[in-house]
N, CA, C and O atoms as a Tinker XYZ file with bonds, in Angstrom:
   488  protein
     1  N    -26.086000   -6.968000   -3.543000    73     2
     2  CA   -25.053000   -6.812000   -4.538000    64     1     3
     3  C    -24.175000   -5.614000   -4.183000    63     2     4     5
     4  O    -24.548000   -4.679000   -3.475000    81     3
     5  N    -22.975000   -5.735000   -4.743000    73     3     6
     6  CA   -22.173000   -4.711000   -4.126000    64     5     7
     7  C    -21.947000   -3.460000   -5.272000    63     6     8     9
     8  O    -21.772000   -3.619000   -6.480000    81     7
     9  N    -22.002000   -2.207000   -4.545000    73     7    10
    10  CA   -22.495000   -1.208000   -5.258000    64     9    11
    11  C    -21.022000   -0.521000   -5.890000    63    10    12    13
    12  O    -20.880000    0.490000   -6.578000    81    11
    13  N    -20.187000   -1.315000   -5.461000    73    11    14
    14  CA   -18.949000   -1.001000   -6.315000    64    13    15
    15  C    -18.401000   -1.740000   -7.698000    63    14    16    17
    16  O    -17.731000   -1.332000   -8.646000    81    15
    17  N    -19.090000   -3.208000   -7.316000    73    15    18
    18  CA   -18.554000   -4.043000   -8.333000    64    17    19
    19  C    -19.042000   -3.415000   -9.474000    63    18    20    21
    20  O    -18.432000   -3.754000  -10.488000    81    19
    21  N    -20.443000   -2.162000   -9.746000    73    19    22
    22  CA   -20.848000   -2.053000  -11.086000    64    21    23
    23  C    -19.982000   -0.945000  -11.830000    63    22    24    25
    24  O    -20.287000   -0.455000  -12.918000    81    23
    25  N    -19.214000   -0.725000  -11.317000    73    23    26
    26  CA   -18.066000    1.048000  -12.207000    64    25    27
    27  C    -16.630000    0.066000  -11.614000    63    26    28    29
    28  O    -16.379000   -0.502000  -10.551000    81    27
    29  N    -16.034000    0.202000  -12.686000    73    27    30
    30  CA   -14.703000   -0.307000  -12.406000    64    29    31
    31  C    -13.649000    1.607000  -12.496000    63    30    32    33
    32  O    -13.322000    2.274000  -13.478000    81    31
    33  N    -13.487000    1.806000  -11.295000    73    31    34
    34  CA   -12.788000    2.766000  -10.240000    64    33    35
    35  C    -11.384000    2.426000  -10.572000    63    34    36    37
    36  O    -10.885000    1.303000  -10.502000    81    35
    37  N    -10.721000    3.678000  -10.993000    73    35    38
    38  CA    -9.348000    3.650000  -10.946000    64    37    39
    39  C     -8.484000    3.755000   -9.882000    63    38    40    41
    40  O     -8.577000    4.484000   -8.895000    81    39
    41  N     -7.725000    3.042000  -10.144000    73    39    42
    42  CA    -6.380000    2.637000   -8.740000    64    41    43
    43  C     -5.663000    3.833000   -8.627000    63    42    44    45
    44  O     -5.416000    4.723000   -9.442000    81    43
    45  N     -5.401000    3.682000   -7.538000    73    43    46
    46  CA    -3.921000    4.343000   -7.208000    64    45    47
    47  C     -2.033000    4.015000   -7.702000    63    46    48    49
    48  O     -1.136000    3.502000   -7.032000    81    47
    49  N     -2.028000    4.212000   -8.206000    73    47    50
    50  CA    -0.526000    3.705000   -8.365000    64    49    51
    51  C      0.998000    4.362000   -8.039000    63    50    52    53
    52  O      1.171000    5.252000   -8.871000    81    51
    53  N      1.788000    4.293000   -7.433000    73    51    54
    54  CA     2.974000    4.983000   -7.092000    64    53    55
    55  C      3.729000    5.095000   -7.562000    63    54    56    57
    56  O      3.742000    4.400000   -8.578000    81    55
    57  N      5.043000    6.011000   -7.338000    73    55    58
    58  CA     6.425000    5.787000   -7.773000    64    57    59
    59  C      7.254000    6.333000   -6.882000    63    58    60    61
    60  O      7.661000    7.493000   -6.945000    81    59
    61  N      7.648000    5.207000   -5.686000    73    59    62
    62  CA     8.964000    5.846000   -5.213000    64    61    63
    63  C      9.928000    6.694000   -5.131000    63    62    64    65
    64  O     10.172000    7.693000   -4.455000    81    63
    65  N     10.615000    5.889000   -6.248000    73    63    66
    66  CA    12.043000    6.903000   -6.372000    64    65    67
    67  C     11.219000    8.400000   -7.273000    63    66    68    69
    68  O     12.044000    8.698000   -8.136000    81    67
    69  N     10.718000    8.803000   -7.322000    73    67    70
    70  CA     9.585000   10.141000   -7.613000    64    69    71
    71  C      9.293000   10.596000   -6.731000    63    70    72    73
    72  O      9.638000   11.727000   -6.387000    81    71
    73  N      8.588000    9.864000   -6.125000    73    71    74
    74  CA     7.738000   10.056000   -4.343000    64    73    75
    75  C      6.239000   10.654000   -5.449000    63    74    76    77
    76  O      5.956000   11.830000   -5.219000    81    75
    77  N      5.420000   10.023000   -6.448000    73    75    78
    78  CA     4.601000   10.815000   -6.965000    64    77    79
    79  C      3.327000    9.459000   -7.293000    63    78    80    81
    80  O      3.588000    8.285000   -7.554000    81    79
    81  N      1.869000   10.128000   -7.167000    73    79    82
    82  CA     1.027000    8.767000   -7.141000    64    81    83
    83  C      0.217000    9.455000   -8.069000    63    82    84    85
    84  O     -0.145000   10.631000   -8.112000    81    83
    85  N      0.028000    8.597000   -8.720000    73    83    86
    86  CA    -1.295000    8.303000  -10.061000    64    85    87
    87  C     -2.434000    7.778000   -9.983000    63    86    88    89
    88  O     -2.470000    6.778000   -9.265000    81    87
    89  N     -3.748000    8.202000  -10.641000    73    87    90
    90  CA    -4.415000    7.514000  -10.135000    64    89    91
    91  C     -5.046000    6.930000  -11.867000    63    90    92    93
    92  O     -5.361000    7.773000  -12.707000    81    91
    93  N     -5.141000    5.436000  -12.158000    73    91    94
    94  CA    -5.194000    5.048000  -13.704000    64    93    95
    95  C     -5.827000    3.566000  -13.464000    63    94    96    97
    96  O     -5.394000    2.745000  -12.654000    81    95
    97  N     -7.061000    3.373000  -14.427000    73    95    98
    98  CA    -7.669000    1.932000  -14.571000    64    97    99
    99  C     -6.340000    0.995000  -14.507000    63    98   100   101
   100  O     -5.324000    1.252000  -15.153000    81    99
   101  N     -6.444000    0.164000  -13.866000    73    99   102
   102  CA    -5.319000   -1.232000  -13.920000    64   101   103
   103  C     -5.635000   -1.643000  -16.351000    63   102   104   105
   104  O     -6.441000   -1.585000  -17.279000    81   103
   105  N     -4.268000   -1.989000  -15.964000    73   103   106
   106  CA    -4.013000   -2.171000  -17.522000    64   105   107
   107  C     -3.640000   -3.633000  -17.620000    63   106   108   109
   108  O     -2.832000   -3.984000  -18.480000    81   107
   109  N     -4.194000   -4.523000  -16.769000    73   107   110
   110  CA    -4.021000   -6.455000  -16.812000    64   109   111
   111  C     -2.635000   -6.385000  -16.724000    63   110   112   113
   112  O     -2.119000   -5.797000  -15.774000    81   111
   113  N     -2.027000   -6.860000  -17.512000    73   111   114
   114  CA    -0.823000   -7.138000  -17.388000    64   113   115
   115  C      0.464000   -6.569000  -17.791000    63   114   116   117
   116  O      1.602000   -7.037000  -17.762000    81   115
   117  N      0.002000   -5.458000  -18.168000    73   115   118
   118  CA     1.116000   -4.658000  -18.874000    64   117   119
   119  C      1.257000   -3.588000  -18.086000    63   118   120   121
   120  O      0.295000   -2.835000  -17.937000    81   119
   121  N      2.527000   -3.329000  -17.423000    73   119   122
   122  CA     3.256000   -2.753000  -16.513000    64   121   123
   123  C      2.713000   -0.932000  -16.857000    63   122   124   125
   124  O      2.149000   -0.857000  -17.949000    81   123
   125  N      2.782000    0.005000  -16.342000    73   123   126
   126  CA     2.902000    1.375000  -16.318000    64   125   127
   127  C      3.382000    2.209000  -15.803000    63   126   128   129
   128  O      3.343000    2.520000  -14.612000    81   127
   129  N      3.984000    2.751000  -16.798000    73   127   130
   130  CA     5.272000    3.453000  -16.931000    64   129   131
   131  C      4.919000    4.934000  -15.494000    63   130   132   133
   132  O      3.849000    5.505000  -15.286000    81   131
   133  N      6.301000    5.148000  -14.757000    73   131   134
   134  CA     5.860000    6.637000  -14.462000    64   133   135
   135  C      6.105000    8.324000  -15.647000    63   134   136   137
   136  O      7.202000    8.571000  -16.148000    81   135
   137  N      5.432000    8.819000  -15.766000    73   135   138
   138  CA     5.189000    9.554000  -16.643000    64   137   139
   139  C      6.585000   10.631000  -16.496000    63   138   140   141
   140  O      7.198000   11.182000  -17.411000    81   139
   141  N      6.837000   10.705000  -14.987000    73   139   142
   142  CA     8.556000   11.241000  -14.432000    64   141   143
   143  C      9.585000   10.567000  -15.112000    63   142   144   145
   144  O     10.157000   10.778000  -16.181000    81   143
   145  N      9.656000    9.952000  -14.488000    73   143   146
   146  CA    11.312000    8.874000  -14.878000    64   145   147
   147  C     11.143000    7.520000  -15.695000    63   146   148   149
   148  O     12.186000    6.946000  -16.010000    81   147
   149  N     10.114000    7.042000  -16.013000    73   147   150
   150  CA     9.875000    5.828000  -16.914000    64   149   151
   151  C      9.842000    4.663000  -16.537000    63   150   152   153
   152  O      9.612000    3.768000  -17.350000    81   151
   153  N     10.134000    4.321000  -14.811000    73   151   154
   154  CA    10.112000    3.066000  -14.121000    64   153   155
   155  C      8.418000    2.853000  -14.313000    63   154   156   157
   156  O      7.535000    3.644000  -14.643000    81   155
   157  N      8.402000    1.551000  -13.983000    73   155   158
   158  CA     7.017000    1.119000  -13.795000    64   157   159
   159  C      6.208000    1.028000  -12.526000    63   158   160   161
   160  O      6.494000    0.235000  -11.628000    81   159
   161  N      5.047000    1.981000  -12.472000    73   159   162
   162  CA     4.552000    2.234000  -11.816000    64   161   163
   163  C      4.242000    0.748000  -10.428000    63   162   164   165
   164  O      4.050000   -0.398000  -10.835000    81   163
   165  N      4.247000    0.996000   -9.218000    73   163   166
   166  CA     3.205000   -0.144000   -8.657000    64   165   167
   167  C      1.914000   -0.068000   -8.206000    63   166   168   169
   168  O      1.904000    0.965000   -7.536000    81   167
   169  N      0.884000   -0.523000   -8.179000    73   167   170
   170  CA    -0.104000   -0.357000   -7.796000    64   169   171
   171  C     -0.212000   -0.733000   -6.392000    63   170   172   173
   172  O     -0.056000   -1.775000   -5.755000    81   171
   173  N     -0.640000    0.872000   -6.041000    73   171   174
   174  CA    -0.378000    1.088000   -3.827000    64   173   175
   175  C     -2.332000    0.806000   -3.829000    63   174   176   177
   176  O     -2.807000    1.138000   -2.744000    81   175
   177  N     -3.320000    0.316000   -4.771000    73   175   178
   178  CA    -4.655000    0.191000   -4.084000    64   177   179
   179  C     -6.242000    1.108000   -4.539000    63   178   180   181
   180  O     -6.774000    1.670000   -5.497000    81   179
   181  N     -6.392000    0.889000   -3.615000    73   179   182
   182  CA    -7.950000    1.820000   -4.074000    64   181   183
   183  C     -7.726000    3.168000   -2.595000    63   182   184   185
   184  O     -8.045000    4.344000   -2.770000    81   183
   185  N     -7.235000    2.727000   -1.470000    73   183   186
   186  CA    -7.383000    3.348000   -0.470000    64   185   187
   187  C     -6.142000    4.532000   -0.212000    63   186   188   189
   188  O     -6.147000    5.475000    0.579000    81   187
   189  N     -5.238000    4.165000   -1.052000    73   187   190
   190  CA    -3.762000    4.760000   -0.981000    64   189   191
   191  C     -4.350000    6.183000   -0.632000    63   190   192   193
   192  O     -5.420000    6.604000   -1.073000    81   191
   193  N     -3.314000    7.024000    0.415000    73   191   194
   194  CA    -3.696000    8.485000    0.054000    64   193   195
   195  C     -1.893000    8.666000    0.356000    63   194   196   197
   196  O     -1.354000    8.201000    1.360000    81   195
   197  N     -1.348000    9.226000   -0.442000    73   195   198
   198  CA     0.103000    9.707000   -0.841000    64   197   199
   199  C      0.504000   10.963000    0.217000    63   198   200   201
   200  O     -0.227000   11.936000    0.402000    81   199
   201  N      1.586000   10.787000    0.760000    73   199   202
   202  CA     2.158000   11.364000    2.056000    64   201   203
   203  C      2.491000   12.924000    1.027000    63   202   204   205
   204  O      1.946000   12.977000   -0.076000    81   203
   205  N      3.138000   13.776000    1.356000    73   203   206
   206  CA     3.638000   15.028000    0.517000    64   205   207
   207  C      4.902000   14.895000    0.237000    63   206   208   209
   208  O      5.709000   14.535000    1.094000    81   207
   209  N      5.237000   15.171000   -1.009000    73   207   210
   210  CA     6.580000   14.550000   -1.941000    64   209   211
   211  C      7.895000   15.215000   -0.843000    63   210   212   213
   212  O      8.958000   14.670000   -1.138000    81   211
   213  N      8.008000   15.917000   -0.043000    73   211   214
   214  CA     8.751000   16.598000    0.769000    64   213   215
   215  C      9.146000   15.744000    1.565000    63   214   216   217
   216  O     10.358000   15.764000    1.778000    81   215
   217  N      8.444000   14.851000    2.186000    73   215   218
   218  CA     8.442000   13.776000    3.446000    64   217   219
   219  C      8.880000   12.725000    3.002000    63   218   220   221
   220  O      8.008000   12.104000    2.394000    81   219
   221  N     10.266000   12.022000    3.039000    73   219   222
   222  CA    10.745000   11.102000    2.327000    64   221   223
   223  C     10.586000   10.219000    3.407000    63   222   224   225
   224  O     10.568000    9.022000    3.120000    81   223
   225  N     10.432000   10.638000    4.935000    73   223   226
   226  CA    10.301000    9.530000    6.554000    64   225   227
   227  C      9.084000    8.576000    5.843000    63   226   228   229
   228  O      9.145000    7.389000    5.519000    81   227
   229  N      8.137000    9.382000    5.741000    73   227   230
   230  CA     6.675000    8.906000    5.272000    64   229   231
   231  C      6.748000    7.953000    3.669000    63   230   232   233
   232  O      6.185000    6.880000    3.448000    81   231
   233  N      7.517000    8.654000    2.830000    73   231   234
   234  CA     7.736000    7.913000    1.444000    64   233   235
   235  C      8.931000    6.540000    1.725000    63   234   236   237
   236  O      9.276000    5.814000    0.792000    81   235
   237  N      9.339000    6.402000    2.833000    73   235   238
   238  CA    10.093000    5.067000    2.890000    64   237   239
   239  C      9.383000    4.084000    3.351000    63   238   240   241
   240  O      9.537000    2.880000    3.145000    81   239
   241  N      8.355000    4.786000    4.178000    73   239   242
   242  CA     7.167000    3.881000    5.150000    64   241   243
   243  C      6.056000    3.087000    3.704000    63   242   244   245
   244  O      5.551000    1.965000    3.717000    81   243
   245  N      5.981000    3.969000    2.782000    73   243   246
   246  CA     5.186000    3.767000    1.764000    64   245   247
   247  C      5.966000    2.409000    1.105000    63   246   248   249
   248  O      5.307000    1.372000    1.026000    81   247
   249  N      7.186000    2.420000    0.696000    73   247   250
   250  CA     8.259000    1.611000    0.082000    64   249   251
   251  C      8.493000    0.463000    0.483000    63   250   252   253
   252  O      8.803000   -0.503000   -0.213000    81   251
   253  N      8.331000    0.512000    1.860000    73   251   254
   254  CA     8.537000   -0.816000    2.644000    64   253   255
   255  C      7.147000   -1.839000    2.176000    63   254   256   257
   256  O      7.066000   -2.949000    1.650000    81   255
   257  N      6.011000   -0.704000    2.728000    73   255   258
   258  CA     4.833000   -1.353000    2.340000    64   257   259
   259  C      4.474000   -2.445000    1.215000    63   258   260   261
   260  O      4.154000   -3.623000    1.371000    81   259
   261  N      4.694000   -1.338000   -0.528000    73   259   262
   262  CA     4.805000   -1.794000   -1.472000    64   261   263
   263  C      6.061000   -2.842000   -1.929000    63   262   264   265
   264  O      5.963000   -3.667000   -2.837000    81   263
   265  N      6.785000   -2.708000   -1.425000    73   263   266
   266  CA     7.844000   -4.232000   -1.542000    64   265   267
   267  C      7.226000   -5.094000   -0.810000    63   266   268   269
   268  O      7.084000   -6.150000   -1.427000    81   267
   269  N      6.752000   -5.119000    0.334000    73   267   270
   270  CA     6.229000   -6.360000    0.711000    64   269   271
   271  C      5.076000   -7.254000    0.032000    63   270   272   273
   272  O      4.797000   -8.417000    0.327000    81   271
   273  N      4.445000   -6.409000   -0.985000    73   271   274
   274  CA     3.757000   -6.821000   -1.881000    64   273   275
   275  C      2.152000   -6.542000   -0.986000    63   274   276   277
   276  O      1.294000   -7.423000   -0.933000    81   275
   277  N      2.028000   -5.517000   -0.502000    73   275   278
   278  CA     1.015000   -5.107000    0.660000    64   277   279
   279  C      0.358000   -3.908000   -0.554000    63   278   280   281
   280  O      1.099000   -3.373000   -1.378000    81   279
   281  N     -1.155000   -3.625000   -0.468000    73   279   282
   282  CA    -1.996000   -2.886000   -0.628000    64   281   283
   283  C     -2.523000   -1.802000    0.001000    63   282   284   285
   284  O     -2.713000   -2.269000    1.125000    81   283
   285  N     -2.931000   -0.539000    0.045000    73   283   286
   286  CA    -3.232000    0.157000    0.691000    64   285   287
   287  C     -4.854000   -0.086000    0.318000    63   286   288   289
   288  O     -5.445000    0.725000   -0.396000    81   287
   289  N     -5.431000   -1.119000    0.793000    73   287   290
   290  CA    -7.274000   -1.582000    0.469000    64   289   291
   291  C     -8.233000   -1.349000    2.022000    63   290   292   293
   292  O     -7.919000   -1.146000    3.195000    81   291
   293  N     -9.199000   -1.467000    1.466000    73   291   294
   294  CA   -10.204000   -1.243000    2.608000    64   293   295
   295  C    -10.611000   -2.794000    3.128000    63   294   296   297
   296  O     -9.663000   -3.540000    2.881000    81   295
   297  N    -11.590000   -3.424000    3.695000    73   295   298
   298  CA   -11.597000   -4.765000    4.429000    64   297   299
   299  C    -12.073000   -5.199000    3.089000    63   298   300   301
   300  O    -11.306000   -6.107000    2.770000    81   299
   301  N    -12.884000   -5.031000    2.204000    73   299   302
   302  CA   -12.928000   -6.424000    0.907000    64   301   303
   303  C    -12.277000   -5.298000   -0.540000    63   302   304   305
   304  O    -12.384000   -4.078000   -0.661000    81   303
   305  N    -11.738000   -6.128000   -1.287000    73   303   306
   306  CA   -10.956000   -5.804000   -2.376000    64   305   307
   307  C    -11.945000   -4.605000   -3.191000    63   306   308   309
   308  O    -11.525000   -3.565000   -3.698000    81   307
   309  N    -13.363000   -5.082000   -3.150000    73   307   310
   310  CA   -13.884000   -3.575000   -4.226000    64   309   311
   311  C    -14.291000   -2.665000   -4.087000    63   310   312   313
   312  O    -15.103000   -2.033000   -4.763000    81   311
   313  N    -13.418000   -2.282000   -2.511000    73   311   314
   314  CA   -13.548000   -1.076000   -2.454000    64   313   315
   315  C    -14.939000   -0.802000   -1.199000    63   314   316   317
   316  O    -14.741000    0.040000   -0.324000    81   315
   317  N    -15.630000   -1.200000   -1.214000    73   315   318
   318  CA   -16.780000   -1.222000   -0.393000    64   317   319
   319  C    -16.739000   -1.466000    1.083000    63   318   320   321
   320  O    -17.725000   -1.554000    1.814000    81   319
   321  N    -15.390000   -1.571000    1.463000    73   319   322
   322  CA   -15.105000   -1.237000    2.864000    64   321   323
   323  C    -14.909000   -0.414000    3.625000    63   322   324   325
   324  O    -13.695000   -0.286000    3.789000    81   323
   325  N    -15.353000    0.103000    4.079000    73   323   326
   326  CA   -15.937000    1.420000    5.249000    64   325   327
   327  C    -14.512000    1.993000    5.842000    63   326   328   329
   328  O    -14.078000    3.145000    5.833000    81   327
   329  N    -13.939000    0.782000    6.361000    73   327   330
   330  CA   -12.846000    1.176000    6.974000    64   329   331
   331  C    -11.666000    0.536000    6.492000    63   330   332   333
   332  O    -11.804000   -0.631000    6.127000    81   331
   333  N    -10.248000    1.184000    6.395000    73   331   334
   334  CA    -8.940000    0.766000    5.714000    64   333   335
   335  C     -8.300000   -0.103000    6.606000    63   334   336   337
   336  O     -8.211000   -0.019000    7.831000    81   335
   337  N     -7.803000   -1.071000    5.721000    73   335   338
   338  CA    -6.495000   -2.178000    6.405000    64   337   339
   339  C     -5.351000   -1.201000    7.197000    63   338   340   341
   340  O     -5.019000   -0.171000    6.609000    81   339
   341  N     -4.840000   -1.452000    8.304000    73   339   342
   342  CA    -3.567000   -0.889000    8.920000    64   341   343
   343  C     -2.653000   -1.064000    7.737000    63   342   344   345
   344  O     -2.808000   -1.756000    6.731000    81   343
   345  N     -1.499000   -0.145000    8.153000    73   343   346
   346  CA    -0.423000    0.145000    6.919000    64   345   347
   347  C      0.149000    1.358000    7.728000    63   346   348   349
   348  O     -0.410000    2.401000    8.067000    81   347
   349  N      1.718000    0.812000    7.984000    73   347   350
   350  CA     2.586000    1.537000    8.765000    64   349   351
   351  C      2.427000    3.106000    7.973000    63   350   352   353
   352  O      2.070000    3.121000    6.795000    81   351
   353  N      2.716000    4.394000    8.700000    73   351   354
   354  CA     3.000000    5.158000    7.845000    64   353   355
   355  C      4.214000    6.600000    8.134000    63   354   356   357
   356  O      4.487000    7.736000    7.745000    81   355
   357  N      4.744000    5.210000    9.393000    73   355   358
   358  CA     6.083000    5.950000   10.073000    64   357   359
   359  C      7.175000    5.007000   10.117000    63   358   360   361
   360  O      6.957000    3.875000   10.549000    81   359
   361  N      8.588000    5.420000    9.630000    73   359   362
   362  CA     9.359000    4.624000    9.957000    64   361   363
   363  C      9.474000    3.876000   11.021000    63   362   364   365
   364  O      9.853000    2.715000   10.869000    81   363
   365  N      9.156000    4.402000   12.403000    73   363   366
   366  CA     9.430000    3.478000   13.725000    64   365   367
   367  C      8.421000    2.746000   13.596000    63   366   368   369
   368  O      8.552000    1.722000   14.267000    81   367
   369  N      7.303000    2.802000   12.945000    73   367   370
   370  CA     6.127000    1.747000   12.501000    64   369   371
   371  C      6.479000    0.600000   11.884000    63   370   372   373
   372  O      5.911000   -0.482000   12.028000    81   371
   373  N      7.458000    0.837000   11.163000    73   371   374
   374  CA     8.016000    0.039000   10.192000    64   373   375
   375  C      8.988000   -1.337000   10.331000    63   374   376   377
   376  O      9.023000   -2.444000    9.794000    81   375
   377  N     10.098000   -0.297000   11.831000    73   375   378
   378  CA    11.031000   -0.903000   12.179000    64   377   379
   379  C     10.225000   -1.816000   12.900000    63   378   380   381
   380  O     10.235000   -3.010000   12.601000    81   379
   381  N      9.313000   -1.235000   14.103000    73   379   382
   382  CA     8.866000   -2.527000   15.079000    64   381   383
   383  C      8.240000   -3.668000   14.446000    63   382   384   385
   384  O      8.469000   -4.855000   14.675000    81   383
   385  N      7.418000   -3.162000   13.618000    73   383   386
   386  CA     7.135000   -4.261000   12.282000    64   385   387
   387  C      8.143000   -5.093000   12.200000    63   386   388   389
   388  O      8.088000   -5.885000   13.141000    81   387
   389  N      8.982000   -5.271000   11.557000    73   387   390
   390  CA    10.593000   -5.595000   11.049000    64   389   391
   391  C     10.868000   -6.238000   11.904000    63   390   392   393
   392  O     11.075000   -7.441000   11.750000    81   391
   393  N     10.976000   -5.483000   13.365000    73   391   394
   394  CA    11.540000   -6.478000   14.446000    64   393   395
   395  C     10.657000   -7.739000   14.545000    63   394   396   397
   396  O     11.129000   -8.869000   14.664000    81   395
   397  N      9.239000   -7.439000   14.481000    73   395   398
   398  CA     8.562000   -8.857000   14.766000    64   397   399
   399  C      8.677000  -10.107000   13.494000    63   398   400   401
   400  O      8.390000  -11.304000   13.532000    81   399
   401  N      9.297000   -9.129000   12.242000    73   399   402
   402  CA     9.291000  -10.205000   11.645000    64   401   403
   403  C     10.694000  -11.150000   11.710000    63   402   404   405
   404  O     10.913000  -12.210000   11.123000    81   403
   405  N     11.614000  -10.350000   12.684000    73   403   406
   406  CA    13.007000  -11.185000   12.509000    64   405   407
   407  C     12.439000  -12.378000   13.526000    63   406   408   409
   408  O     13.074000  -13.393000   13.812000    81   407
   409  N     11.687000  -12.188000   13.800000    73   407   410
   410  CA    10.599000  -13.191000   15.427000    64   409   411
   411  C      9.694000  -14.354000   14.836000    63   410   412   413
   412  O      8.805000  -14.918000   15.473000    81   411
   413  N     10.212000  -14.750000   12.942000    73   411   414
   414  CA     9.816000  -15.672000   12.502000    64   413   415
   415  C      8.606000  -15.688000   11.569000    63   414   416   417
   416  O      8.236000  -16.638000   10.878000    81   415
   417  N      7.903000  -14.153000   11.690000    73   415   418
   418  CA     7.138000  -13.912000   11.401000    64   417   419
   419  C      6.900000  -13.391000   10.058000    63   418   420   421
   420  O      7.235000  -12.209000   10.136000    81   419
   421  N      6.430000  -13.671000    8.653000    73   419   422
   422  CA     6.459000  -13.279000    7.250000    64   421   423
   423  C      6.534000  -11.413000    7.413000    63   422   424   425
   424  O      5.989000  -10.826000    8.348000    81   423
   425  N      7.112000  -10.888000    6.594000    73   423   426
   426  CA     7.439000   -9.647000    6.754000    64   425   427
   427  C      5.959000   -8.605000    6.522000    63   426   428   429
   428  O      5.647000   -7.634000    7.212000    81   427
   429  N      5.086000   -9.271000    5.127000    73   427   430
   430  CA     3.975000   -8.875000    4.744000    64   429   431
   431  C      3.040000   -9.161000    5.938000    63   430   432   433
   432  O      2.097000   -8.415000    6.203000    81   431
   433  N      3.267000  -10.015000    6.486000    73   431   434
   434  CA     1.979000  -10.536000    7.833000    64   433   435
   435  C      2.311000   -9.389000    8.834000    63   434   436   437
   436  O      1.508000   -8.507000    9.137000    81   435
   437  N      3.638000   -9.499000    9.335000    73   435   438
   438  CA     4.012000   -8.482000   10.183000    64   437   439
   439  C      3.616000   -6.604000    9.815000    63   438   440   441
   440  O      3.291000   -5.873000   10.751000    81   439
   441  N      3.666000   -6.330000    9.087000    73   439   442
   442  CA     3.251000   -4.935000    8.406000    64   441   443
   443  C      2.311000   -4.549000    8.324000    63   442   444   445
   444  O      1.982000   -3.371000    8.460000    81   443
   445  N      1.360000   -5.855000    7.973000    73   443   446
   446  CA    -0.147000   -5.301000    7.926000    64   445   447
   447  C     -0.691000   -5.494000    9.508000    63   446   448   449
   448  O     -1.853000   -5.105000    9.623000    81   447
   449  N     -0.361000   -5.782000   10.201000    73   447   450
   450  CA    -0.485000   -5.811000   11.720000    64   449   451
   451  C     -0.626000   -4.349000   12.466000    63   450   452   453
   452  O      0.268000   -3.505000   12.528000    81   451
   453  N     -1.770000   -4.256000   12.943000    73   451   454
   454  CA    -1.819000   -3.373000   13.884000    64   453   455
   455  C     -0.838000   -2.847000   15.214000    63   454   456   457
   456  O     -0.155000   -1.854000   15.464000    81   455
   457  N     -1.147000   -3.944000   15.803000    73   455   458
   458  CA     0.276000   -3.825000   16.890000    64   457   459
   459  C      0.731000   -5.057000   16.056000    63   458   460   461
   460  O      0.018000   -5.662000   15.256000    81   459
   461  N      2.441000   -5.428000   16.460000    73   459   462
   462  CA     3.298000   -6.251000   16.221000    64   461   463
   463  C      3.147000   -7.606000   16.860000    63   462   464   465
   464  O      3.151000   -8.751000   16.406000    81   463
   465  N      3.003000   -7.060000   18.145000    73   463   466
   466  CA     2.721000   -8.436000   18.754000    64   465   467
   467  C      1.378000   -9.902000   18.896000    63   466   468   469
   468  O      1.360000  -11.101000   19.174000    81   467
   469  N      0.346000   -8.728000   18.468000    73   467   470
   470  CA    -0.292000   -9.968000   18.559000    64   469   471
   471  C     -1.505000   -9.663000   17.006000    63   470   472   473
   472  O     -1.811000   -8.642000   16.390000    81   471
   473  N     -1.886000  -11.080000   16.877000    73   471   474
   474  CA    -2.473000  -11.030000   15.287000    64   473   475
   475  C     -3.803000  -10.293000   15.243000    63   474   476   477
   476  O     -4.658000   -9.957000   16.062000    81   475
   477  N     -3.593000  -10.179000   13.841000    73   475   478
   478  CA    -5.238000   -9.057000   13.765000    64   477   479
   479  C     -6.658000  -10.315000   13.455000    63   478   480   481
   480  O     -6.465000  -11.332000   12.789000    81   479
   481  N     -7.626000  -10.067000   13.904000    73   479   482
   482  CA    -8.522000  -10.565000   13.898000    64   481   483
   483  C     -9.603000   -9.779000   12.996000    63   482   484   485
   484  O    -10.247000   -8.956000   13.647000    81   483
   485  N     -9.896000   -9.855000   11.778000    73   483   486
   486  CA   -10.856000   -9.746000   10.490000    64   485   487
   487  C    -12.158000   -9.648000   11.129000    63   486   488
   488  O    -13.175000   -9.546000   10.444000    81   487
């Protein structure tokens, strides 16, 4: 049995245009607010660790991520994975990403990719 599923662990959640991360039980379906500016928070994961609000190179790398609808998680969702999913955390990370996805490739598939060119194997 998995020794995470028994404590439900609060997420990480972001805010961009802030550059500022929270960490708060998921609330189902009702959006959360940033406590800064009042947009609604997104949820960046269990694994997220937040670049320094100074570094906006690093907070765009984050942005790209979270629009693609990408997680900052470890290999299974509750947390109980040893080691973290890839997740660009440099712009030129981002771009070569980008490039492979103009190469036909879903933008979210491309991002979570280690190298660009060839697929990750689980």
């Amino acid at each position: 049995m998995c020794y995470y599923a028994m404590t439900h662990y609060k997420l990480h959640f972001a805010c961009v245009p802030c550059r500022a991360s929270f960490k708060r039980h998921p609330a189902g379906d009702r959006e959360q607010p940033c406590p800064n500016c009042g947009r609604a928070l997104v949820c960046a994961g269990h694994d997220f660790a937040p670049p320094p609000r100074r570094n906006t190179a690093a907070w765009s790398a984050v942005a790209a991520v979270l629009a693609a609808g990408l997680r900052y998680e470890g290999l299974e969702p509750c947390g109980c994975g040893k080691r973290p999913r890839f997740r660009p955390r440099r712009r030129a990370e981002v771009r070569a990403r980008l490039a492979a996805a103009r190469a036909g490739l879903p933008v979210a598939e491309a991002l979570a990719r280690r190298d660009p060119a060839t697929p990750e194997a689980d």
